[in-house]
C-alpha positions in Angstrom: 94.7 99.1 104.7 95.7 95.5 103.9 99.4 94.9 104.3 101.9 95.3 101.0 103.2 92.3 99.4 107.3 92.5 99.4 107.2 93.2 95.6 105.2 96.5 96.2 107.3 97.4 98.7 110.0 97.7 96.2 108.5 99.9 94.5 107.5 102.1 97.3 111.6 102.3 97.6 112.2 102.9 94.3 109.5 105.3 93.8 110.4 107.1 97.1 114.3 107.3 95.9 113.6 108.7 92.4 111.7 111.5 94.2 114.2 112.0 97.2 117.4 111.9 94.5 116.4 115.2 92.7 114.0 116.8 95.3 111.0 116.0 92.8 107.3 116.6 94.5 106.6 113.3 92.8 108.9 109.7 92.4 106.8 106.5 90.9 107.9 102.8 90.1 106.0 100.3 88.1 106.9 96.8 87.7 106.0 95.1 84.2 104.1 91.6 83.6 107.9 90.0 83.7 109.1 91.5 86.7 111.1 94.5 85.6 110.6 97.4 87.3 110.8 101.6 86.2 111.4 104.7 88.2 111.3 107.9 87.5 110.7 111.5 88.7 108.8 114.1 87.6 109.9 116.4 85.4 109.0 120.2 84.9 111.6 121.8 82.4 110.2 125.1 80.0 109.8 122.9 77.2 108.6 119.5 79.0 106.7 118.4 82.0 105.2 115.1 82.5 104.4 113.4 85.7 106.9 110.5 87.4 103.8 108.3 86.9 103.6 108.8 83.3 107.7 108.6 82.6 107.7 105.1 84.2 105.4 103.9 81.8 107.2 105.6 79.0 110.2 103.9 80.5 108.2 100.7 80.3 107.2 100.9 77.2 110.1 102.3 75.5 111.9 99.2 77.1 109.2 96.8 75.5 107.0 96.1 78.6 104.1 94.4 77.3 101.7 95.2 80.5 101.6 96.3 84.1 101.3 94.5 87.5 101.6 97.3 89.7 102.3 101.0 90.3 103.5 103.3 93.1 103.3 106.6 93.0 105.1 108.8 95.8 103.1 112.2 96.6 102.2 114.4 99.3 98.5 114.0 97.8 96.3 110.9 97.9 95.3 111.0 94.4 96.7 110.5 91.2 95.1 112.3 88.3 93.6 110.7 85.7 96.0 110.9 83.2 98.3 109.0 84.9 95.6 106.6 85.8 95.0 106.5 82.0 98.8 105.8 81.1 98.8 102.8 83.6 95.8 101.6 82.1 96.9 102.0 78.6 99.8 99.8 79.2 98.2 97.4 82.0 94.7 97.1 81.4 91.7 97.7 83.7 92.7 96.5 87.4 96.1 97.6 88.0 96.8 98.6 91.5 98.2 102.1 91.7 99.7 102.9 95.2 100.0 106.1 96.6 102.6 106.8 99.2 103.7 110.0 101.1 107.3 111.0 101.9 108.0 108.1 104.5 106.3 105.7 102.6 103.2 105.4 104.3 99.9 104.6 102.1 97.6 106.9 101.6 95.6 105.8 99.2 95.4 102.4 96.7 93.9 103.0 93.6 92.4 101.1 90.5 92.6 101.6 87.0 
């Protein structure tokens, strides 16, 4: 795989640390079109569960983000369903690089929406 620009690789931190912090199976980062970047874990209470892909869009968004540059999602799979690959898209547009990582931050898979 082609090597990360720096910027991704913040996100491959931040994603990795929002898993790591609460023992989450997944942690994701985006970064919006000025820079700014999200994090979260997922989330799987009785009453709510949403991917950490999905809730740093929703962070995104609910913080005014007005499109996506890039993604990173932190996984012990290589895929991210499509609903989160919808959710990217819905805020970024077709295009958006969506990075999957395992526990050590290794690629496994770099995906489009």
């Amino acid at each position: 795989m082609p090597p990360r620009d720096p910027e991704d690789d913040k996100l491959v931190t931040l994603a990795r640390g929002a898993r790591g912090r609460v023992g989450a199976p997944q942690g994701a980062a985006v970064r919006d079109d000025t820079g700014r970047t999200y994090s979260a874990a997922s989330v799987a209470l009785p009453s709510l569960a949403i991917s950490a892909l999905r809730l740093a869009v929703a962070q995104a968004t609910a913080s005014g983000a007005r499109g996506l540059e890039c993604a990173v999602l932190a996984a012990d799979s290589p895929g991210a369903d499509d609903d989160d690959l919808a959710a990217v898209r819905d805020l970024g547009g077709a295009g958006v690089p969506v990075i999957v990582v395992d526990r050590r931050g290794d690629e496994l898979a770099r995906l489009t929406t």
